[in-house]
C-alpha positions, -999 to +999 in steps of 0.1 A: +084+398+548+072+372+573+032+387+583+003+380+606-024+391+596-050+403+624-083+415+615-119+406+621-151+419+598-158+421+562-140+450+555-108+434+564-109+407+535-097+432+505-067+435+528-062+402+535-068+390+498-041+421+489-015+403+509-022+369+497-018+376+462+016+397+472+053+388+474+049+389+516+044+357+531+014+355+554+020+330+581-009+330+602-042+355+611-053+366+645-091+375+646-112+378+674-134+342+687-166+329+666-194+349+683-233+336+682-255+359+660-286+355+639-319+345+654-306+311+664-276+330+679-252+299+667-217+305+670-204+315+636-168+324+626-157+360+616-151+366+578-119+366+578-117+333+601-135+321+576-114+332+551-080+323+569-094+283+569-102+286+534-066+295+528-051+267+549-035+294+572-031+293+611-052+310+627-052+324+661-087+332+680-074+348+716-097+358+741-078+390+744-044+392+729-027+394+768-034+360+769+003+339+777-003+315+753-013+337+725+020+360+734+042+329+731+026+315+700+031+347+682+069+353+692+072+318+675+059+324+645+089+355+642+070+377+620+084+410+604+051+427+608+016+425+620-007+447+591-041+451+610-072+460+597-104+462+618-092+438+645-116+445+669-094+449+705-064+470+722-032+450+711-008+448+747+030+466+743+041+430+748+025+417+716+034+455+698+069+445+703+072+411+689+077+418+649+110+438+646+089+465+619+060+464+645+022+464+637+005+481+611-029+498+612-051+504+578-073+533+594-103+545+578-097+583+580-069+610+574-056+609+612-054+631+633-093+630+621-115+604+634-094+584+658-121+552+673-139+526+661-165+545+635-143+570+611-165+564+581-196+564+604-185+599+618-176+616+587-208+607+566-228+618+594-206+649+601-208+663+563-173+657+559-163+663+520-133+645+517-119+616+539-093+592+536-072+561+545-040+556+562-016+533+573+004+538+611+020+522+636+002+509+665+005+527+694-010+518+731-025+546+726-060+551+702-048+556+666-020+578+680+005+561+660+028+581+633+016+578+596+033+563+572+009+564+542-023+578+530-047+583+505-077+605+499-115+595+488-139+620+481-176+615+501-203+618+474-236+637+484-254+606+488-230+582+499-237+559+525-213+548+550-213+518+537-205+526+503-178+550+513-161+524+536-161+497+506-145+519+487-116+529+509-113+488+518-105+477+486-085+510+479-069+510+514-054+474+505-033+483+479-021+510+500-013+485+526+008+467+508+030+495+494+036+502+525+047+467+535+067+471+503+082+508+514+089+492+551+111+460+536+131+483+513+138+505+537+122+538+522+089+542+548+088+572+566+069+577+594+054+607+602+040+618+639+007+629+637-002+668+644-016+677+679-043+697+662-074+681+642-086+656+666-116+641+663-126+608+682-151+585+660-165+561+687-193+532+680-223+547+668-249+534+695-285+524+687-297+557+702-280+575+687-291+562+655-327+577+663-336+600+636-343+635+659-371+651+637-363+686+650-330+686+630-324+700+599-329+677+568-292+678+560-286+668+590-312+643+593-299+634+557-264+629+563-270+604+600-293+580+580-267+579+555-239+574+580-259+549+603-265+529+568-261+499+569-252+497+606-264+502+633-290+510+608-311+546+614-346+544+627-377+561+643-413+554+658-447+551+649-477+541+665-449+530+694-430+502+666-396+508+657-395+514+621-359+513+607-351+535+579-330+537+548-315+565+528-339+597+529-335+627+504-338+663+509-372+679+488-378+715+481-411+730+489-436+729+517-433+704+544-451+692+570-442+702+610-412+678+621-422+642+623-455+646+606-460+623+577-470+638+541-482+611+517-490+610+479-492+588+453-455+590+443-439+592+478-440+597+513-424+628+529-414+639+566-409+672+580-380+680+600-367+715+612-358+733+580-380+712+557-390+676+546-370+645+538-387+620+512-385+582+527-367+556+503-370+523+520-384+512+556-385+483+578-411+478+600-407+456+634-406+423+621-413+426+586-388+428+555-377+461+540-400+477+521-406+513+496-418+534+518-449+542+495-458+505+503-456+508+540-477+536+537-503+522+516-503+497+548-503+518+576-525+545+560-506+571+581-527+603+585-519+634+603-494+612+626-460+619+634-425+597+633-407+601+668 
């Protein structure tokens, strides 16, 4: 089948590299605009921009896909279907109906579960034990679309989001492209998606990556983990952000929530149930670091984390 191929971030390359190396013909990517980031805040192309030039393919950079001129150049280029992965904005009904099979979202979650922007994110933090990946059809409305393939992952007790999300983007690829395979001989079947087991999964904000002391350590546990590697979980001390890493659950005494324990092995925090050990930290400014090291630095005390 004739594709475009819309998606934005890292985690849409395993996808995009899947359809490359398959029998479908990808004619041209939409991703969203090069965006300034990094200190110098220079405008630098999305990963799979930069992967669409370095595969000769058109590529399509729209403002907002409503735009006329994006519309018109994507009726010309007559595709089949539009697999997305991790595009980045609301696709209009007037671009939905361009390809005759439509457009085709690799979701990060077994929908109804997690429909939004964050399903890994939200079932890391959430102490989910098994998760997923499926493939729908895009809907108007938020990954409302009927299924038409999945596949389960399990979440390992210390994964981070990260780590579970790489894993379902290289294994939600393949899936991808069965599907595409299943669509073009005619023996996909999509399935509407039960009213019951919604969950929404929306951006994780920065505030709410704030590590609340108070909690249990599971739950402090599992939202490090699932802010890991972004936004990126973090607390205070002496009034300086310090962004945090992994922690792990310890057995024993611990310290009231917040207050800092350290030896000469590690550096432990209480929270509402009991302590987490640190792994690594990053103070404002500074590089990562083990948290013994910081410690060693800061020579703590009886101070607290907020």
């Amino acid at each position: 089948m004739r594709l475009v191929f819309a998606g934005t971030p890292e985690v849409a390359l395993p996808s995009l590299e899947a359809l490359l190396a398959s029998p479908h013909e990808v004619t041209a990517v939409v991703t969203r605009p090069d965006a300034r980031a990094g200190r110098g805040r220079r405008s630098a192309a999305s990963p799979v921009a930069q992967r669409a030039r370095e595969a000769g393919l058109p590529l399509l950079q729209p403002a907002t896909p409503r735009e006329p001129d994006f519309l018109e150049e994507l009726a010309a280029l007559a595709p089949d279907a539009c697999p997305v992965v991790a595009y980045g904005a609301l696709v209009p009904r007037a671009a939905l109906d361009v390809p005759r099979q439509g457009w085709l979202n690799l979701h990060f979650s077994l929908l109804p579960a997690w429909r939004g922007a964050a399903p890994v994110q939200r079932a890391v933090a959430a102490g989910d034990a098994l998760t997923g990946a499926c493939v729908f059809e895009l809907e108007e409305g938020l990954d409302t679309g009927p299924v038409l393939s999945s596949l389960t992952e399990p979440v390992g007790p210390r994964d981070t989001a990260g780590d579970l999300l790489q894993r379902l983007a290289v294994r939600g690829a393949q899936l991808l492209v069965s599907t595409l395979d299943a669509l073009e001989a005619g023996t996909a079947t999509a399935v509407p998606q039960p009213a019951d087991g919604v969950s929404l999964a929306p951006k994780i904000t920065v505030e709410e990556a704030r590590v609340d002391w108070s909690a249990p350590a599971e739950v402090v546990d599992r939202r490090v983990r699932g802010c890991t590697p972004e936004p990126g979980a973090w607390t205070t001390f002496r009034g300086e952000r310090l962004k945090l890493g992994p922690v792990l659950p310890v057995e024993g005494d611990a310290p009231g929530p917040g207050r800092v324990l350290v030896d000469k092995r590690r550096v432990l925090v209480g929270t509402g149930t009991g302590a987490v050990e640190l792994g690594q930290v990053q103070p404002a400014g500074k590089r990562a670091m083990p948290a013994v090291d910081w410690a060693r630095g800061v020579r703590p005390g009886d101070e607290e984390l907020q």
